[in-house]
VEXDREN-2710 file (C-alpha; in Angstrom, 1 decimal):
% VEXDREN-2710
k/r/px/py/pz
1/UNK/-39.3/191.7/92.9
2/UNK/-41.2/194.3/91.2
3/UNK/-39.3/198.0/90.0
4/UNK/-40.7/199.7/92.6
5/UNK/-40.2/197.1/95.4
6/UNK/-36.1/197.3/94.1
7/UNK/-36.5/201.2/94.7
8/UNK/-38.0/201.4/97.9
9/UNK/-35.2/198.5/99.6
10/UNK/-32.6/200.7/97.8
11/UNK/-34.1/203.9/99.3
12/UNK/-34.1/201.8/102.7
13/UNK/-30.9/200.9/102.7
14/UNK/-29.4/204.1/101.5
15/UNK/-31.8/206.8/103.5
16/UNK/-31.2/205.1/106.3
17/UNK/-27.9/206.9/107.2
18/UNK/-29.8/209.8/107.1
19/UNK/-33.1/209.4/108.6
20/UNK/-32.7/206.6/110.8
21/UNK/-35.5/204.3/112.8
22/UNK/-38.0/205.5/110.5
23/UNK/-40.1/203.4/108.4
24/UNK/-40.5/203.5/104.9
25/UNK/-43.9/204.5/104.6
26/UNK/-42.9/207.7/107.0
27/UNK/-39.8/208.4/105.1
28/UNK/-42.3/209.1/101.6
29/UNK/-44.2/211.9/103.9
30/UNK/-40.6/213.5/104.8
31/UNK/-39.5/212.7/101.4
32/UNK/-42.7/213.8/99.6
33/UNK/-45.0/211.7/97.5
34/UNK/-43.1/210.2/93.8
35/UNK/-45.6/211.8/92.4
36/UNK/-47.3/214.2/94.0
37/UNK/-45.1/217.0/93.1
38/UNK/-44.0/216.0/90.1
39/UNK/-40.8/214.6/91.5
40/UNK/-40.0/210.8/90.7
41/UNK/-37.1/208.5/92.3
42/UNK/-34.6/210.2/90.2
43/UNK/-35.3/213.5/91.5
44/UNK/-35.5/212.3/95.4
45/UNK/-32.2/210.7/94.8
46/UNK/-30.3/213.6/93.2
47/UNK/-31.5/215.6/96.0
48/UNK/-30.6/213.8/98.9
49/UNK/-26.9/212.8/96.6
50/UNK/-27.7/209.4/96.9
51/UNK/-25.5/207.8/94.2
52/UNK/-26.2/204.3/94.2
53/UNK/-29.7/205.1/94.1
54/UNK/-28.8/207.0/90.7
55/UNK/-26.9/204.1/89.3
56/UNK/-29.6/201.7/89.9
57/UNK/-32.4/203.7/88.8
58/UNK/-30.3/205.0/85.6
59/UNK/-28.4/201.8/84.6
60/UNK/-31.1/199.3/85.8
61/UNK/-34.5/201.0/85.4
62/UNK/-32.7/202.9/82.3
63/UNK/-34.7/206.1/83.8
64/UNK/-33.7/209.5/81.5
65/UNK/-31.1/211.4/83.2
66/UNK/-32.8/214.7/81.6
67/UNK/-36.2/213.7/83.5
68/UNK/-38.1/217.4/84.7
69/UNK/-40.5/217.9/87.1
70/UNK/-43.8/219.6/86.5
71/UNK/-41.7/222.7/87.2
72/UNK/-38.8/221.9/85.0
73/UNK/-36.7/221.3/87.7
74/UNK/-34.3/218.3/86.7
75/UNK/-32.0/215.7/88.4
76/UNK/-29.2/217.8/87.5
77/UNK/-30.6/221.1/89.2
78/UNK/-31.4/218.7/92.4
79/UNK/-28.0/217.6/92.5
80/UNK/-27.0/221.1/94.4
81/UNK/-28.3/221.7/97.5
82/UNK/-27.9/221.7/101.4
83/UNK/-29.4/217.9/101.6
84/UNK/-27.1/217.1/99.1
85/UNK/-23.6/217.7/101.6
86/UNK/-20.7/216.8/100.3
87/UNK/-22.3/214.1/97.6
88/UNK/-23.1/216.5/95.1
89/UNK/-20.0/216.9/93.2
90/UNK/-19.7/213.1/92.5
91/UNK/-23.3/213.1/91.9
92/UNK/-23.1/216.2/89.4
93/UNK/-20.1/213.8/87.8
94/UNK/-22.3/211.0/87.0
95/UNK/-24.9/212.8/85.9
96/UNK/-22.7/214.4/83.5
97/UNK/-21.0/211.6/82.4
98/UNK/-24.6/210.1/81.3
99/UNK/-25.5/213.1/79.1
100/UNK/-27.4/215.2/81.4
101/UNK/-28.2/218.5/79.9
102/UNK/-25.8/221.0/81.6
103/UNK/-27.7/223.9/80.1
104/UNK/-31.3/223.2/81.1
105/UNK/-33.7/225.8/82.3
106/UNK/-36.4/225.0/84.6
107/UNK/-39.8/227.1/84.5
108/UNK/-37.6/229.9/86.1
109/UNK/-34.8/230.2/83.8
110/UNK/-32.8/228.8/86.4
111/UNK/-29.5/226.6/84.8
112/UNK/-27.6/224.0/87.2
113/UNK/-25.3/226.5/86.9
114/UNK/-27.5/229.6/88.3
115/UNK/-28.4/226.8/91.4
116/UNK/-24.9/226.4/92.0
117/UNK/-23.7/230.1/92.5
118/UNK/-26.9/230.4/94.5
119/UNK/-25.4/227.9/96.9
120/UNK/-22.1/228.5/96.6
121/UNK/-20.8/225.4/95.2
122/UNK/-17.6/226.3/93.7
123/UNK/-16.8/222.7/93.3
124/UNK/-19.6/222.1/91.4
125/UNK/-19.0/225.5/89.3
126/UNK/-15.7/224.5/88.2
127/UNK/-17.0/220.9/86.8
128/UNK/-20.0/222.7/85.3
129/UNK/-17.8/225.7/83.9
130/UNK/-15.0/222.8/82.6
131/UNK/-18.2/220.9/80.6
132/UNK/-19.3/223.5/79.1
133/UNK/-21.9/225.2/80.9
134/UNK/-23.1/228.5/79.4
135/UNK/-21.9/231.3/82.0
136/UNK/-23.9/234.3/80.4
137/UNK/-27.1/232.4/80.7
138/UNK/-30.0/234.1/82.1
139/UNK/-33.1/233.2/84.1
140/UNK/-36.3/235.2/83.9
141/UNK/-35.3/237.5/85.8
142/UNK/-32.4/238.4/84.0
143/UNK/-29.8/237.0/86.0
144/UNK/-26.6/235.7/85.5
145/UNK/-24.9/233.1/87.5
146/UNK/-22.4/235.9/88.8
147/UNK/-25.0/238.2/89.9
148/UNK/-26.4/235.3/92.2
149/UNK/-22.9/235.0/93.7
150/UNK/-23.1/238.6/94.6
151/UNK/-26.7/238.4/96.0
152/UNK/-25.3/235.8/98.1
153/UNK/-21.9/237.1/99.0
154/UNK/-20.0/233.9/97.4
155/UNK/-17.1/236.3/96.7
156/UNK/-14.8/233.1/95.7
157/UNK/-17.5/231.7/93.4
158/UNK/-17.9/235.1/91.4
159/UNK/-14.0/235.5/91.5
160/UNK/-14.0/232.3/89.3
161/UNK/-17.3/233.2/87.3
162/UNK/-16.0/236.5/86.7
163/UNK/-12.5/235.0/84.9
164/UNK/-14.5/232.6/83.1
165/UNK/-16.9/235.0/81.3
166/UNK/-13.7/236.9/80.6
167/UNK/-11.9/234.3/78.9
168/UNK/-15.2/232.6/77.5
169/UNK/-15.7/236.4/76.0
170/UNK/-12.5/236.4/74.6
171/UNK/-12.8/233.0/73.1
172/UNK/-16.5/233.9/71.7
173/UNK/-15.0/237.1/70.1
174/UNK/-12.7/235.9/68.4
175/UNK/-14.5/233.0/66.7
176/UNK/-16.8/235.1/65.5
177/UNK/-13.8/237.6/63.9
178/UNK/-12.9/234.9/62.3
179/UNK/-16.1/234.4/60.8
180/UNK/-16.1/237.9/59.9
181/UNK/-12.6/237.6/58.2
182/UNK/-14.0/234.5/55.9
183/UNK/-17.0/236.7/55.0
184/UNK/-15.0/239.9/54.0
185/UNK/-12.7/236.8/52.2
186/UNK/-15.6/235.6/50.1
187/UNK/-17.3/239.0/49.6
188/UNK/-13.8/240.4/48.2
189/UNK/-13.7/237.8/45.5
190/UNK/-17.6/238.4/44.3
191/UNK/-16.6/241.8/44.5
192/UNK/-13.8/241.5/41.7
193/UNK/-15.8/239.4/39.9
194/UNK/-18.6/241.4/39.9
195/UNK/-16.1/244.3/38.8
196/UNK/-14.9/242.8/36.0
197/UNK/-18.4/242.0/35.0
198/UNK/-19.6/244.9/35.4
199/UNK/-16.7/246.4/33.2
200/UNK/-17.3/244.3/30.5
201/UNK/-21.0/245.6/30.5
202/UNK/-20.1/249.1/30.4
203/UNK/-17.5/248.7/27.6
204/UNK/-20.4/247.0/25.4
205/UNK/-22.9/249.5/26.1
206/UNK/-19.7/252.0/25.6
207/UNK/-19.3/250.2/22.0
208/UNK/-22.8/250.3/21.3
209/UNK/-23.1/254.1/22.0
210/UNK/-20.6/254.6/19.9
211/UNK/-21.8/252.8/16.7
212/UNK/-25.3/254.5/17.4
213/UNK/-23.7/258.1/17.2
214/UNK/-21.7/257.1/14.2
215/UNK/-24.9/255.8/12.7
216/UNK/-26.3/259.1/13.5
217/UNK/-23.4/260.5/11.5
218/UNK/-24.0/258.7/8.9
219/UNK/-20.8/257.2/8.5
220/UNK/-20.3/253.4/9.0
221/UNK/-16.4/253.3/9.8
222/UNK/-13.3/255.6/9.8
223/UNK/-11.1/256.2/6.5
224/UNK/-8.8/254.1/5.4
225/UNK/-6.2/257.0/6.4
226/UNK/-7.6/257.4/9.6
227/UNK/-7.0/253.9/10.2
228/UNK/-3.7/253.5/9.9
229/UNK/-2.8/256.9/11.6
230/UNK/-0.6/256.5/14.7
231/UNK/-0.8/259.1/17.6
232/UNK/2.4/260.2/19.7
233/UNK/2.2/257.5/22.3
234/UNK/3.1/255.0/19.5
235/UNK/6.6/256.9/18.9
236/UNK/7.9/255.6/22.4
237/UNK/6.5/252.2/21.5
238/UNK/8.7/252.2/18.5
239/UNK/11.8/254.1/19.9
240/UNK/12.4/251.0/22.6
241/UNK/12.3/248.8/20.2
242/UNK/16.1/247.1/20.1
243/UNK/18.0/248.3/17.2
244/UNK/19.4/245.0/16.2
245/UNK/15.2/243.7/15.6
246/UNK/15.2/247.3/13.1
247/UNK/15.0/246.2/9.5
248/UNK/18.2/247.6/7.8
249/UNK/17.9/249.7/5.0
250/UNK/19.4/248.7/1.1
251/UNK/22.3/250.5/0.3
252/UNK/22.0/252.9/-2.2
253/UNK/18.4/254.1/-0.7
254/UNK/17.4/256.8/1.5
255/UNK/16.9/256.8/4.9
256/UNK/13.1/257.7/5.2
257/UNK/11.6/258.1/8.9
258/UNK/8.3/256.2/9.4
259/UNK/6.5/259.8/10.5
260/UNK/7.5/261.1/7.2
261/UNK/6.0/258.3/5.3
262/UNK/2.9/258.4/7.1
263/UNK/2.8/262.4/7.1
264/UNK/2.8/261.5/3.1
265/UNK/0.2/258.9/2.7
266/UNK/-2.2/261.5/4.4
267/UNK/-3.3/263.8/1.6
268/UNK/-4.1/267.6/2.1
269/UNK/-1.9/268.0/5.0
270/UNK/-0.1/271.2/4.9
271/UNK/3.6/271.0/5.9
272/UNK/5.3/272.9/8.0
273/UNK/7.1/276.1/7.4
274/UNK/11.4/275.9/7.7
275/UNK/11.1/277.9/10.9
276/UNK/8.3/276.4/12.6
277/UNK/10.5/272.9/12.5
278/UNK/11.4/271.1/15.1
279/UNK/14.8/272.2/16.4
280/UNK/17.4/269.4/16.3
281/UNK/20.7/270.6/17.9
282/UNK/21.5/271.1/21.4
283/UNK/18.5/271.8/23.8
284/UNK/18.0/275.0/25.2
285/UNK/19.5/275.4/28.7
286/UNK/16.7/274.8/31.6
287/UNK/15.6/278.1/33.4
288/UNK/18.1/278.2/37.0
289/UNK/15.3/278.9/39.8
290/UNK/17.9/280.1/42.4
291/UNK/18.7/283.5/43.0
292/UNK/22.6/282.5/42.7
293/UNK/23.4/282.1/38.4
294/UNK/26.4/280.6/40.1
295/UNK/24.4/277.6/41.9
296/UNK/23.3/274.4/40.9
297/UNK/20.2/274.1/38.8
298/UNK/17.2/273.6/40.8
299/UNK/15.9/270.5/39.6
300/UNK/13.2/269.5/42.2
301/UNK/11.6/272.0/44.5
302/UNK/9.2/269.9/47.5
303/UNK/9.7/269.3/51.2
304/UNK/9.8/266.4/52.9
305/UNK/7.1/264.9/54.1
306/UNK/7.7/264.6/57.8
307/UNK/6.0/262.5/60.2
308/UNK/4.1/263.8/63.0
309/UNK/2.4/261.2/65.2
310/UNK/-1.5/262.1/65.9
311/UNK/-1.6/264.4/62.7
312/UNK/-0.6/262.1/59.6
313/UNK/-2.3/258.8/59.5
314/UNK/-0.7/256.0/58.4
315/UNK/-2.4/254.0/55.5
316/UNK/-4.4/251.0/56.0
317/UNK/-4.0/248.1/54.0
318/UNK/-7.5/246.4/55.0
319/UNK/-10.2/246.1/52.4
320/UNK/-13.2/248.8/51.8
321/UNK/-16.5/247.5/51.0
322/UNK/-18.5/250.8/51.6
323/UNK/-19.4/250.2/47.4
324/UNK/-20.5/246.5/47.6
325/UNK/-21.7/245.8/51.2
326/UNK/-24.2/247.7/53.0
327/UNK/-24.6/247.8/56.6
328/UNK/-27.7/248.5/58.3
329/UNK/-29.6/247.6/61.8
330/UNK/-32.9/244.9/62.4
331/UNK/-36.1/246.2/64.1
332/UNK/-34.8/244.4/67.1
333/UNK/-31.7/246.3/66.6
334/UNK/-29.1/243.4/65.5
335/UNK/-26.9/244.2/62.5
336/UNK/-27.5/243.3/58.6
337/UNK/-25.6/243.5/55.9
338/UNK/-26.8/243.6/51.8
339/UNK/-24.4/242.7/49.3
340/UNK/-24.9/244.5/45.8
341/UNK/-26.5/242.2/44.2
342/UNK/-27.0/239.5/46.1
343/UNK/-29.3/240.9/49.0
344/UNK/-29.3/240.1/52.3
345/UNK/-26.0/238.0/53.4
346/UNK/-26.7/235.6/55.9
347/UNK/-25.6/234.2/58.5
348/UNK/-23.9/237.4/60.3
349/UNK/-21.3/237.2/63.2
350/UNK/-22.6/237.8/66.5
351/UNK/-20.9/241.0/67.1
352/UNK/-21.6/244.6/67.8
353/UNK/-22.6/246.5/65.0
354/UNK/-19.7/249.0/65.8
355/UNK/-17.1/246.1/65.5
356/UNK/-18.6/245.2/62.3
357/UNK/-18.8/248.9/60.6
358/UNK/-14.8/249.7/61.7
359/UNK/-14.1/246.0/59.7
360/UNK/-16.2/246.8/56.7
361/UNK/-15.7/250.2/56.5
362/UNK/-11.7/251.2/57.7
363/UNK/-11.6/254.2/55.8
364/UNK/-14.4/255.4/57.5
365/UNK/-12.5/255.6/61.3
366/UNK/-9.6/257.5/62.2
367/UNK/-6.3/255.6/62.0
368/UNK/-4.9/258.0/64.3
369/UNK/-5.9/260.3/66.9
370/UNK/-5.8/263.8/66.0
371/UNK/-4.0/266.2/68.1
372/UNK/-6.4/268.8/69.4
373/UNK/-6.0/272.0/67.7
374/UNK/-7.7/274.6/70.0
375/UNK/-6.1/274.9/73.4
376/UNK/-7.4/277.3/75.2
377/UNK/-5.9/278.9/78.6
378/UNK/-7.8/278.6/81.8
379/UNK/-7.2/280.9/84.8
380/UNK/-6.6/278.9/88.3
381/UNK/-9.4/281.0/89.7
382/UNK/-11.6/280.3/87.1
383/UNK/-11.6/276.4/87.9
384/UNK/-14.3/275.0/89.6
385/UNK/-13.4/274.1/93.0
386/UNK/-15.1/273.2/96.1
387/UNK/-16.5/275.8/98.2
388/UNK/-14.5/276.1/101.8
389/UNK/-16.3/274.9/105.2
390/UNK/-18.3/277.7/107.1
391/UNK/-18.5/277.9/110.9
392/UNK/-21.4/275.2/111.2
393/UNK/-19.2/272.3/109.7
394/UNK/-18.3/270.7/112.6
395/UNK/-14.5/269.7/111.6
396/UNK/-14.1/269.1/115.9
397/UNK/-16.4/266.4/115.6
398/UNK/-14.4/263.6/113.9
399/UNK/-11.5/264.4/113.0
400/UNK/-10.0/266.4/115.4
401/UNK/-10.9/264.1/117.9
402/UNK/-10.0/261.3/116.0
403/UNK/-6.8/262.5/115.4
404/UNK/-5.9/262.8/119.2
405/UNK/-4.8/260.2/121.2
406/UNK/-5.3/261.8/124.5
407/UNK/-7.3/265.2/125.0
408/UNK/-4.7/268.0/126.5
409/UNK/-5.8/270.6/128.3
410/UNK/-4.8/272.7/125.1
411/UNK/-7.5/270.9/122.8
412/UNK/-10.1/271.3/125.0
413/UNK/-9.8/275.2/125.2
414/UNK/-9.5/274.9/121.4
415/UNK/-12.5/272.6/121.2
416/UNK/-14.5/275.1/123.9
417/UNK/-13.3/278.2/121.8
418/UNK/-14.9/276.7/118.4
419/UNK/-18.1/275.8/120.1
420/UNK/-18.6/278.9/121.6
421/UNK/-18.1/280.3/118.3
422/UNK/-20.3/278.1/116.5
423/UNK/-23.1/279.1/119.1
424/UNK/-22.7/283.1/119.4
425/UNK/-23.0/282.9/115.7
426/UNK/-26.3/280.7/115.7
END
């Protein structure tokens, strides 16, 4: 028996629930030529959710799963319409457990997901949605599955598509943060690096300079005298020195300080006078800054700094790479960011340039919000208000009326009164 003599007695057998007394050559002009409009066995099977017509013509025939139409319309699409009843769900399972394409687009744009919201196939949204299905995709017109739900009033269908996206955004978000974070990770260490190298080139060029103005100078190197000379800073060095690492002096000689013996080596240097020395007994008493001799001394004048929520910002602790990375937007509007000197860094996150300025740049945002600091008063009568209904607003129309369970004789004068009015005045 030839493959398409197996098709048509499997077609026979399994159509026949549905279009019964009808022979096989009638059932191709209800069914449409195989190929006539671009639609082979696979397609008329999925359509009509004949399931053991997919197994035979996918396991036995091995026939691709991902087959489209001259239209791009694919076993998978098929799988979800009104012929289909109740079928389609274990269809759609088979055809996903054999590697169809969940995210296919047809000529259209139109996913298997976009045909399912169009009919309303929650079922078949959930297994799509659970597989992976992309539930932002959309068609050529711009479309998303949701807005087909809405178009077509599935309300519980875009209930569910509507959490999905939510959670899918959520998910999306944050893996690409955390793509963001290992990029600010990596760019941190170049940026030290770079730091240090950069350092080490200034301080060369630094020395350079240095030895071409004392080449201009005409001297090669400092005195001897010079050399050895100590400034101030080196008097604390030497004063925390333990005492027991001090070398003792040999009895008999005299104590001399080091500043002395350097103050001697240095030649010329006049010495001071007896009263401009340094004075050695007790330290003169601080100046007392209170107004009371009696009082403490004042040691430390400041003021707390208090805090005041909205006005002080707190400190941030992230990283600032306004000096090393550059931000900047595409032609087509998508962010970019330039390292120093390494040009452009690629790939970025897909996120919103705003999201990726406040992460680069946290000094550059407000930590806190400021409180506003020009309140102004505002006269009631000054605020704008609606103006109040004139005699040709109709308030007897609806809801006095409407109000009323039962017209009295006492809101019918009332209603004649106001209509009378309303008409001596037009």
């Amino acid at each position: 028996m030839t493959h398409t003599a197996e098709i048509k007695e499997a077609f026979d057998k399994d159509l026949s629930k549905v279009i019964k007394g009808v022979p096989y050559q009638d059932k191709l002009i209800v069914l449409g030529d195989f190929n006539a409009p671009g639609f082979s066995a696979i397609h008329l099977a999925a359509l009509y959710g004949r399931l053991e017509c997919l197994k035979l013509i996918v396991e036995k025939f091995e026939v691709d799963v991902n087959l489209a139409s001259l239209t791009g319309w694919t076993p998978i699409h098929l799988v979800m319409n009104k012929e289909s009843g109740p079928r389609a769900l274990e269809c759609l399972q088979y055809l996903i457990g054999k590697g169809a394409d969940i995210n296919v687009q047809n000529q259209g744009g139109t996913s298997p997901l976009h045909k399912a919201a169009s009919e309303g196939r929650l079922d078949c949204i959930i297994e799509l949605v659970e597989a992976g299905a992309d539930v932002h995709a959309k068609d050529a017109e711009g479309q998303q599955p949701i807005d087909l739900c809405r178009i077509w009033a599935h309300r519980s269908c875009a209930r569910y598509l509507n959490d999905a996206m939510w959670k899918t955004g959520k998910r999306n978000f944050a893996r690409e943060m955390h793509k963001l974070n290992q990029i600010k990770s990596e760019c941190q260490h170049s940026e030290q690096n770079f730091l240090k190298i950069e350092k080490r080139e200034q301080d060369l060029l630094n020395a350079v300079a240095f030895s071409n103005w004392l080449a201009t100078k005409q001297q090669q190197g400092l005195p001897d005298s010079a050399k050895r000379w100590h400034f101030p800073e080196d008097r604390a060095k030497l004063d925390a020195v333990p005492k027991k690492e001090v070398a003792k002096i040999p009895p008999g000689e005299k104590k001399t300080s080091m500043h002395t013996k350097r103050r001697a080596k240095i030649k010329g240097e006049p010495r001071l006078s007896a009263t401009a020395q340094p004075r050695t007994g007790k330290s003169q008493r601080a100046w007392n800054a209170s107004v009371n001799p009696s009082s403490p001394q004042v040691t430390d004048i400041f003021r707390p700094t208090t805090v005041r929520l909205g006005t002080n910002p707190e400190a941030c602790g992230d990283h600032d790479f306004s000096s090393f990375l550059f931000l900047s937007k595409d032609s087509r509007g998508q962010p970019v960011i330039n390292m120093a000197y390494k040009g452009r860094l690629s790939p970025v996150p897909n996120l919103p340039y705003e999201v990726i300025e406040k992460s680069l740049y946290p000094h550059a945002r407000p930590l806190r919000l400021k409180m506003p600091q020009e309140f102004k008063p505002t006269h009631i009568f000054d605020v704008t208000r609606k103006r109040r209904p004139s005699l040709e607003h109709r308030w007897t129309d609806e809801m006095a009326v409407s109000l009323r369970e039962t017209l009295d004789p006492a809101l019918r004068a009332m209603l004649k009164a106001h209509l009378s009015a309303i008409n001596d005045s037009s």
